[in-house]
SEFI-925993 format. One record per residue (C-alpha): residue in one letter; x, y, z; residue number from 1. Coordinates in pm, whole numbers, plus 50000, padded with zeros to 5 digits. Layout:
ATOM, a, X, Y, Z, NUM
...
# end
This chain:
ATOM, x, 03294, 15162, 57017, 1
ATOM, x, 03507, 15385, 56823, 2
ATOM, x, 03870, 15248, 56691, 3
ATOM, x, 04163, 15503, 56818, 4
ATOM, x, 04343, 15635, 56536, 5
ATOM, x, 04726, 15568, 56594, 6
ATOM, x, 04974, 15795, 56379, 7
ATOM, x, 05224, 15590, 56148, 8
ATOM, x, 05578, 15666, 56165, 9
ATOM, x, 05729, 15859, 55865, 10
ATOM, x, 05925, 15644, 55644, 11
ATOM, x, 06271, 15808, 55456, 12
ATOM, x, 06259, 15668, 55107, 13
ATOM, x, 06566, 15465, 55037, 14
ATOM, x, 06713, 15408, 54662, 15
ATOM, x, 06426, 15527, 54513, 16
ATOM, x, 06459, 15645, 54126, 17
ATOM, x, 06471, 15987, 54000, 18
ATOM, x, 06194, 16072, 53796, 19
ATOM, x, 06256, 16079, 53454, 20
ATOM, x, 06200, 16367, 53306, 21
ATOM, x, 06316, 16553, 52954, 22
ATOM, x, 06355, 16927, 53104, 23
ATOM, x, 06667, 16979, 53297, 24
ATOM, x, 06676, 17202, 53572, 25
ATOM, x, 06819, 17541, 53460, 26
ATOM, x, 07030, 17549, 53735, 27
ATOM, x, 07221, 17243, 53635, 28
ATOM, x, 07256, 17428, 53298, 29
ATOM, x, 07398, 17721, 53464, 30
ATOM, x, 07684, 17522, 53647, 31
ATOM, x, 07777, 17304, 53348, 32
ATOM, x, 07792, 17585, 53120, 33
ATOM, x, 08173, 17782, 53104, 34
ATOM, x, 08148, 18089, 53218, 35
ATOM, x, 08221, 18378, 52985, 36
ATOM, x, 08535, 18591, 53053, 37
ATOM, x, 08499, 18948, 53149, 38
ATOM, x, 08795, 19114, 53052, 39
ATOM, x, 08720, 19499, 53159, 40
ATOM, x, 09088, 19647, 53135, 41
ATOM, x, 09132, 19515, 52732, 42
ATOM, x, 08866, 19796, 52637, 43
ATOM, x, 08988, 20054, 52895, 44
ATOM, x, 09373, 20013, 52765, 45
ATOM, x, 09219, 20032, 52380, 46
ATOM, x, 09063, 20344, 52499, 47
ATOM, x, 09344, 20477, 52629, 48
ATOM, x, 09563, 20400, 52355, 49
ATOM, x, 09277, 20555, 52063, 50
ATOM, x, 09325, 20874, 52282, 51
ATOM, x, 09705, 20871, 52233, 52
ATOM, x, 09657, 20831, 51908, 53
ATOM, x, 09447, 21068, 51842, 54
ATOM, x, 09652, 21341, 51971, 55
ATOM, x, 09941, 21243, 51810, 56
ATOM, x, 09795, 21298, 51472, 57
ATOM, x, 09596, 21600, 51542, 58
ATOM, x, 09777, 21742, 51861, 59
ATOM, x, 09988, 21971, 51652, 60
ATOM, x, 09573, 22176, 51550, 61
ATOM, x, 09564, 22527, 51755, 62
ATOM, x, 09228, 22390, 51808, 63
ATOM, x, 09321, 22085, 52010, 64
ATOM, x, 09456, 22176, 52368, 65
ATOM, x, 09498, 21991, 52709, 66
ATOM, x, 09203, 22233, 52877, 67
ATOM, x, 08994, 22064, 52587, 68
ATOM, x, 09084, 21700, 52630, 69
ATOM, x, 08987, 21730, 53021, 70
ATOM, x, 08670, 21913, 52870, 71
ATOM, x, 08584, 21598, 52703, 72
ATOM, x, 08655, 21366, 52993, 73
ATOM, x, 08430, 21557, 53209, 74
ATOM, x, 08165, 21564, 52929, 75
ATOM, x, 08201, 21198, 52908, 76
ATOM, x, 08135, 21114, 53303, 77
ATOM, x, 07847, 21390, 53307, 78
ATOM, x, 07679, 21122, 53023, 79
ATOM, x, 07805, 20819, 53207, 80
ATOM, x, 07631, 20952, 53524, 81
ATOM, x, 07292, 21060, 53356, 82
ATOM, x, 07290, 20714, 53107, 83
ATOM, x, 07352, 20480, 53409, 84
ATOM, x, 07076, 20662, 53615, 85
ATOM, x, 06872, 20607, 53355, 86
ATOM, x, 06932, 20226, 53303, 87
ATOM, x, 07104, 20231, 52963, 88
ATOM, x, 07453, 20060, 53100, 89
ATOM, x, 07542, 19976, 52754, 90
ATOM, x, 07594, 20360, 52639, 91
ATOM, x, 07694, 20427, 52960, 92
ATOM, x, 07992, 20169, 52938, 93
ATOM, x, 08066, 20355, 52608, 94
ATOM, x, 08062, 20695, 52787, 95
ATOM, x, 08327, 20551, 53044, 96
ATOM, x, 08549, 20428, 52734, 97
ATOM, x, 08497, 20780, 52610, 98
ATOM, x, 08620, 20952, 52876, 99
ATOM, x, 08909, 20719, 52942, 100
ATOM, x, 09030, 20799, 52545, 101
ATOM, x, 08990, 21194, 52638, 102
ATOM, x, 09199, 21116, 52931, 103
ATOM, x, 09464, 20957, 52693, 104
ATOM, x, 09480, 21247, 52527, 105
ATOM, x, 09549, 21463, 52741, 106
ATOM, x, 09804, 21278, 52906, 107
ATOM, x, 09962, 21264, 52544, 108
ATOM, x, 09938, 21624, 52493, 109
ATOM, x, 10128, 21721, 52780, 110
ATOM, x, 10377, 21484, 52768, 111
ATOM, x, 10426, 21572, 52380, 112
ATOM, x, 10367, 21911, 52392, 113
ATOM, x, 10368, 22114, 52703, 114
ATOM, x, 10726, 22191, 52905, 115
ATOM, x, 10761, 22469, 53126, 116
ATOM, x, 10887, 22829, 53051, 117
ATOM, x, 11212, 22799, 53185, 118
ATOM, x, 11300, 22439, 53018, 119
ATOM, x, 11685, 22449, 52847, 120
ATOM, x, 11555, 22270, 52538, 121
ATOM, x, 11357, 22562, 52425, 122
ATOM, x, 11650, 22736, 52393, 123
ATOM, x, 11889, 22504, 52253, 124
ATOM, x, 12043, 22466, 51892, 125
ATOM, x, 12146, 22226, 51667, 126
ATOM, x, 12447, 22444, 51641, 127
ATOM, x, 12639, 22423, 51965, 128
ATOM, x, 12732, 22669, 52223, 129
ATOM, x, 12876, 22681, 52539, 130
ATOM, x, 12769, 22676, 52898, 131
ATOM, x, 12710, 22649, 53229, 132
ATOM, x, 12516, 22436, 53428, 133
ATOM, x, 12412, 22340, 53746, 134
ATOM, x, 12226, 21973, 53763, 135
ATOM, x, 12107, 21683, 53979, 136
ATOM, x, 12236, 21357, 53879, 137
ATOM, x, 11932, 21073, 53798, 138
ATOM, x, 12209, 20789, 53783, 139
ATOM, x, 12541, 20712, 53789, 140
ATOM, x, 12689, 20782, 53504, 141
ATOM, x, 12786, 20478, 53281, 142
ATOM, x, 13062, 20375, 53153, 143
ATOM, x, 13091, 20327, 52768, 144
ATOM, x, 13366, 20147, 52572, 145
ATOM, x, 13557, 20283, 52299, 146
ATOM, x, 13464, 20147, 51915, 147
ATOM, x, 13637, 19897, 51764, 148
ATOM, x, 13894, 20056, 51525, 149
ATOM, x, 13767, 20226, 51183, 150
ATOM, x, 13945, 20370, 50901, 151
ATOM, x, 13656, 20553, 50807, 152
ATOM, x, 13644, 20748, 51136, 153
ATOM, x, 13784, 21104, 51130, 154
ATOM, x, 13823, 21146, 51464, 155
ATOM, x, 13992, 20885, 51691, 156
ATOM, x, 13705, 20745, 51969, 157
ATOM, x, 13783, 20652, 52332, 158
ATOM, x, 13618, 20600, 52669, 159
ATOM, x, 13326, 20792, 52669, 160
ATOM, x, 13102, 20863, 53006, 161
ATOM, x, 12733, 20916, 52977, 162
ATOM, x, 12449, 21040, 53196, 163
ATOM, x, 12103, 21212, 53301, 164
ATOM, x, 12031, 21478, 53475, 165
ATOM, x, 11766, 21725, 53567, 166
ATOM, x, 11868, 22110, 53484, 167
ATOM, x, 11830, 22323, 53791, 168
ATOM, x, 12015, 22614, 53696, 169
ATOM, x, 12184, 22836, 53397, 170
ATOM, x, 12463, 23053, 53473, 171
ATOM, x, 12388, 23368, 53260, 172
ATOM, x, 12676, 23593, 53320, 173
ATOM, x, 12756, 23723, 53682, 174
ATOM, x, 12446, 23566, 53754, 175
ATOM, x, 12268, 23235, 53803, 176
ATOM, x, 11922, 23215, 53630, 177
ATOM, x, 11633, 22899, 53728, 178
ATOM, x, 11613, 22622, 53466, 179
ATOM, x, 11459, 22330, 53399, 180
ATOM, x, 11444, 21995, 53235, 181
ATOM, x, 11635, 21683, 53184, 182
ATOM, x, 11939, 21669, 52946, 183
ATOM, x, 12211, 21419, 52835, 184
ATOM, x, 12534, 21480, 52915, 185
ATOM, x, 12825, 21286, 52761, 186
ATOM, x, 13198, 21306, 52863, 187
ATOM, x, 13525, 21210, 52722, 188
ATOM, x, 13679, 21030, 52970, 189
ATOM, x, 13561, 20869, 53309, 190
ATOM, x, 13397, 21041, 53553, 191
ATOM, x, 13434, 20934, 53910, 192
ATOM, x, 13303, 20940, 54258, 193
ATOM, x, 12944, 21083, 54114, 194
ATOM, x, 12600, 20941, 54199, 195
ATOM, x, 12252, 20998, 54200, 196
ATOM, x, 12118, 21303, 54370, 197
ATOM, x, 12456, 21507, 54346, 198
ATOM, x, 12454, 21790, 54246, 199
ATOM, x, 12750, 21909, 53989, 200
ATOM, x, 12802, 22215, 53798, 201
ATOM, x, 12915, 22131, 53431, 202
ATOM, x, 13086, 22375, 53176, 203
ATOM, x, 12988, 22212, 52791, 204
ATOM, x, 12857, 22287, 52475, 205
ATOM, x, 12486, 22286, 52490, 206
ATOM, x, 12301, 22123, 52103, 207
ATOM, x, 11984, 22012, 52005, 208
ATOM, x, 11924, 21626, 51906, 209
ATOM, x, 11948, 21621, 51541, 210
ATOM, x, 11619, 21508, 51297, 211
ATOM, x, 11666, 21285, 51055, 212
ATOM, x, 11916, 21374, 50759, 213
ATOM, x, 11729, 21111, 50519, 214
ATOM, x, 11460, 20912, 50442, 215
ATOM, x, 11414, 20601, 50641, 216
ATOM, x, 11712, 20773, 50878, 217
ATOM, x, 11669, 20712, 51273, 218
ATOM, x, 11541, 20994, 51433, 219
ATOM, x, 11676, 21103, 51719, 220
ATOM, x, 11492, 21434, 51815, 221
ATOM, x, 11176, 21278, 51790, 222
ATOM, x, 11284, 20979, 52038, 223
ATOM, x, 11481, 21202, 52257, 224
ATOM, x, 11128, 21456, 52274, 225
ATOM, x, 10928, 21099, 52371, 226
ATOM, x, 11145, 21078, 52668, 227
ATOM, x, 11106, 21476, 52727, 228
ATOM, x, 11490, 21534, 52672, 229
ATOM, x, 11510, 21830, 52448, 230
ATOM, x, 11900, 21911, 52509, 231
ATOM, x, 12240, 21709, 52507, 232
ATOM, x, 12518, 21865, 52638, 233
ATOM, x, 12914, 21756, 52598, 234
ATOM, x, 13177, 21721, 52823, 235
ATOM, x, 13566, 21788, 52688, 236
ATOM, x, 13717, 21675, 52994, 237
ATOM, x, 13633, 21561, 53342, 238
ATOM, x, 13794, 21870, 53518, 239
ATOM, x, 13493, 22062, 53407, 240
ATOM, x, 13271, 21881, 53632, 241
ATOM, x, 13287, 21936, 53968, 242
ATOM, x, 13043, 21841, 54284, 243
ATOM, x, 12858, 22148, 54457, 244
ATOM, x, 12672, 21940, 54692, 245
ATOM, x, 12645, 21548, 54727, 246
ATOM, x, 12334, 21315, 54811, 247
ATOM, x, 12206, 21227, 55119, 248
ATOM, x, 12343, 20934, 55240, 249
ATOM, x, 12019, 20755, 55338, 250
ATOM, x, 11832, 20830, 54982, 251
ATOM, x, 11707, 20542, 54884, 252
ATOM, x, 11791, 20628, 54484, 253
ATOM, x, 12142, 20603, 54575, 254
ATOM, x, 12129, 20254, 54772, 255
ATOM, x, 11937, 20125, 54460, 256
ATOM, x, 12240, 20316, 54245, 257
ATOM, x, 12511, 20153, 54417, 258
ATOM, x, 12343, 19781, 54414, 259
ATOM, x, 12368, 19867, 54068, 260
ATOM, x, 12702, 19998, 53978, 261
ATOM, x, 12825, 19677, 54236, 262
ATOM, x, 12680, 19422, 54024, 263
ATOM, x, 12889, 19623, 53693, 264
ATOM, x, 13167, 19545, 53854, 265
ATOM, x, 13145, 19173, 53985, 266
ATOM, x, 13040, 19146, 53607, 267
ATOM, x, 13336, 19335, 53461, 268
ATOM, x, 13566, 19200, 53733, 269
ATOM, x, 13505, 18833, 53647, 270
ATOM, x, 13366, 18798, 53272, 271
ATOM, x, 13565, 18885, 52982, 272
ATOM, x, 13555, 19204, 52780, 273
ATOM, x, 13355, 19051, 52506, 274
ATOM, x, 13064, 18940, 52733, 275
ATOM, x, 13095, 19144, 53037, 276
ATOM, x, 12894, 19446, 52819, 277
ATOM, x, 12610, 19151, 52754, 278
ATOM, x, 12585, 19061, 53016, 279
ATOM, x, 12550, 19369, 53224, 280
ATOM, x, 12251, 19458, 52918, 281
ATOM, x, 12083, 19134, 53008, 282
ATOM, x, 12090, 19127, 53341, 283
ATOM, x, 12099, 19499, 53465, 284
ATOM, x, 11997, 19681, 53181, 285
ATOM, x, 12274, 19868, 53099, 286
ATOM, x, 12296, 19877, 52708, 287
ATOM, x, 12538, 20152, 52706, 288
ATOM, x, 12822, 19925, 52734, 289
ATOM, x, 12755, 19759, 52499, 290
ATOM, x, 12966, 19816, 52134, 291
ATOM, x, 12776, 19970, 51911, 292
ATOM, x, 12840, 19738, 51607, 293
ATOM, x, 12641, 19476, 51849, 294
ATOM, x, 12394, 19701, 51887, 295
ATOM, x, 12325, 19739, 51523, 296
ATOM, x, 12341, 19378, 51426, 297
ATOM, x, 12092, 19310, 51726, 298
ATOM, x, 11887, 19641, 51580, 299
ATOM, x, 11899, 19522, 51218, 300
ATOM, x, 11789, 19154, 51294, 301
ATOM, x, 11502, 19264, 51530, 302
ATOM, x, 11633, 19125, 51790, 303
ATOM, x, 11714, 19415, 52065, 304
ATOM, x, 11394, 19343, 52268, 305
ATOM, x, 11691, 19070, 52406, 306
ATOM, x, 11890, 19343, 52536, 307
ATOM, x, 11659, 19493, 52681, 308
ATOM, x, 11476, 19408, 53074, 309
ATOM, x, 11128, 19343, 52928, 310
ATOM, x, 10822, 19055, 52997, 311
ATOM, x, 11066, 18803, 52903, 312
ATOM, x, 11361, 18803, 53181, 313
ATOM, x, 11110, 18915, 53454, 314
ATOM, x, 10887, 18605, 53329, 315
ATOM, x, 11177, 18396, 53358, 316
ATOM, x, 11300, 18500, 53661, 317
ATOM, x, 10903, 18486, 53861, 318
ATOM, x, 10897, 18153, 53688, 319
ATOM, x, 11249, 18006, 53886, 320
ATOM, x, 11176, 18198, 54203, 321
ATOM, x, 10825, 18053, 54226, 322
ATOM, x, 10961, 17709, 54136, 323
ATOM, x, 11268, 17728, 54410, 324
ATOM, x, 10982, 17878, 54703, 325
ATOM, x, 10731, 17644, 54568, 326
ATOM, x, 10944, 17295, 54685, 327
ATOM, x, 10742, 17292, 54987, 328
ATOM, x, 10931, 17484, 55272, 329
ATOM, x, 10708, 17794, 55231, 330
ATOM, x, 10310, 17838, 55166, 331
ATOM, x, 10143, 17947, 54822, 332
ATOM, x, 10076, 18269, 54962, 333
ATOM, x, 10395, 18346, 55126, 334
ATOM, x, 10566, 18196, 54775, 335
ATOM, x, 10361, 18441, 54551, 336
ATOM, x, 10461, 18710, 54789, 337
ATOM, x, 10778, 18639, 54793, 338
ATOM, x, 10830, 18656, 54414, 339
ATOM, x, 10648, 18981, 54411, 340
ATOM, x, 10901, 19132, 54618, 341
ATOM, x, 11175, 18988, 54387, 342
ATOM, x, 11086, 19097, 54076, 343
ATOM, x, 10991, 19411, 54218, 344
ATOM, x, 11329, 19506, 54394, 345
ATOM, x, 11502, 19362, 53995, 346
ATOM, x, 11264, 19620, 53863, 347
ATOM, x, 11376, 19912, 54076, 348
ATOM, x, 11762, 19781, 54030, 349
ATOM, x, 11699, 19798, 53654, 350
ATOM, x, 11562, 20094, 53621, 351
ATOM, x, 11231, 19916, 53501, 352
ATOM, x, 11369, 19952, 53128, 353
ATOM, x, 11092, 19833, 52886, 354
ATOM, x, 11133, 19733, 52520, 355
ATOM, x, 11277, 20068, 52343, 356
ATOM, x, 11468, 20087, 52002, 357
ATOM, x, 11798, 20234, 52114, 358
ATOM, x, 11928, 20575, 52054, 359
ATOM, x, 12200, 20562, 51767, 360
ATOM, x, 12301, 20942, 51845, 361
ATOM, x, 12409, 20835, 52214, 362
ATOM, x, 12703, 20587, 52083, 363
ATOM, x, 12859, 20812, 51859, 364
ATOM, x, 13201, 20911, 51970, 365
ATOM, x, 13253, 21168, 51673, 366
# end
């Protein structure tokens, strides 16, 4: 007689060693080894800036032209396109970088070099002459104090006012001829009840910035053409400014404007002359009213990046607002949003002023 067969149970093994072994799994090698970091936007900004570069020492060639840098973008993404088709990322990745530089460039050359055929600065002088203008006011204008006293001064100095605006009109004659560009305008005297978006017409004498006289001398053409302001224009009194038209009420430049111009005055109103003008640099960005023997001493010691809204107050200021959200009455995510809309809305009331050598020419009261 045959013997049923009966099927065992399976048995889970319990505590039972690992075998020993000298080759460890790669995946384990994977996991414990740091991973690299890919850092994309380093090259692409080094592009970018090469590009700049680039046209700035050889943008001035009758052979280098903005149709020409675009030329060389699109060459660049034609090779990227046929390279990564092929396989060959590597040269591909270089095409990209390529094309990003050519970008650069051109970006550079019109900025540097192109302005439009009715622009004010391509008529204007270092030898002054009068006219008239009609404009639209970028900001309010500022307020700057007089100089302390000097004996070396020929001219006495007082309040001075001092603004931008965007030329939208030359009076030629009888008749009123289209402009363009943006010019400084500087008054002696206060100017009042103007803000952004108005629209004044302004009798002046129109002059180039002036080049440097010397060696090692600050330039001021050369910074004022890096902001695309080729003209100043001065201001005798404040009766030859008047308003044609003013702003909308609802613009949002002119809230922003008048958040601005209200913290001036709390500072003015409750700090003393001596700091009010720091502070209002510091914490709104209005360097203007600050003296301009400060300025130089804060220029000379290579210090001015203080006076200036840069990485370090909006660091500061994400750093306390995430630390005040953070105490546990709001979520990460709502805390991180939450400082983003801060330092955003500081931005916009500051003007989002970086780290800029200031202009010399625009504090002298001669």
């Amino acid at each position: 007689m045959s013997t049923p067969l009966v099927a065992l149970p399976k048995v889970q093994p319990r505590n039972l060693p690992a075998p020993v072994s000298g080759v460890v799994p790669q995946r384990d090698l994977d996991e414990a080894r740091p991973a690299a970091q890919y850092l994309p936007l380093v090259l692409v900004l080094c592009a970018m800036c090469a590009g700049i570069v680039a046209d700035r020492l050889v943008g001035w060639s009758e052979f280098i032209s903005f149709p020409l840098w675009w030329a060389l973008a699109g060459a660049a993404l034609a090779a990227w396109w046929w390279l990564r088709n092929k396989g060959r990322e590597r040269l591909a990745s270089v095409a990209v970088l390529l094309a990003v530089g050519a970008a650069g460039g051109a970006w550079h050359h019109e900025q540097w070099n192109l302005f439009g055929a009715d622009e004010l600065g391509l008529v204007t002088t270092e030898t002054p002459q009068p006219v008239c203008v009609e404009v639209d006011v970028v900001g309010t204008p500022e307020s700057i104090p007089a100089p302390q006293f000097d004996p070396l001064r020929s001219l006495p100095a007082g309040l001075q006012s001092r603004w931008l605006a965007d030329v939208v009109g030359l009076r030629d004659g009888a008749q009123w001829r289209q402009a363009s560009g943006r010019a400084e305008f500087s008054l002696e005297g206060e100017l009042h009840d103007v803000h952004a978006g108005d629209r004044l017409r302004i009798f002046g004498q129109l002059e180039a910035p002036l080049p440097a006289g010397n060696p090692g001398e600050f330039d001021t053409a050369l910074y004022e053409r890096s902001k695309r302001e080729l003209s100043m224009i001065r201001v005798k009194k404040p009766e030859c400014v008047s308003v044609v038209a003013h702003s909308s009420m609802w613009s949002p430049t002119r809230w922003i404007d008048q958040a601005r111009q209200f913290g001036d005055r709390m500072l003015w109103g409750y700090l003393s002359r001596e700091r009010a003008g720091m502070a209002a640099a510091v914490l709104l960005g209005q360097r203007e009213q600050v003296d301009q023997e400060t300025n130089e001493a804060f220029l000379e010691t290579g210090t001015i990046h203080i006076l200036c809204i840069a990485g370090l107050h909006v660091g500061i200021l994400a750093w306390v607002l995430f630390a005040v959200f953070s105490t546990g009455w709001l979520s990460r995510r709502t805390s991180l949003l939450g400082v983003m809309l801060v330092t955003g809305a500081y931005m916009l009331l500051t003007m989002a002023q970086g780290t800029v050598p200031l202009n010399p020419h625009s504090h002298s009261n001669t």
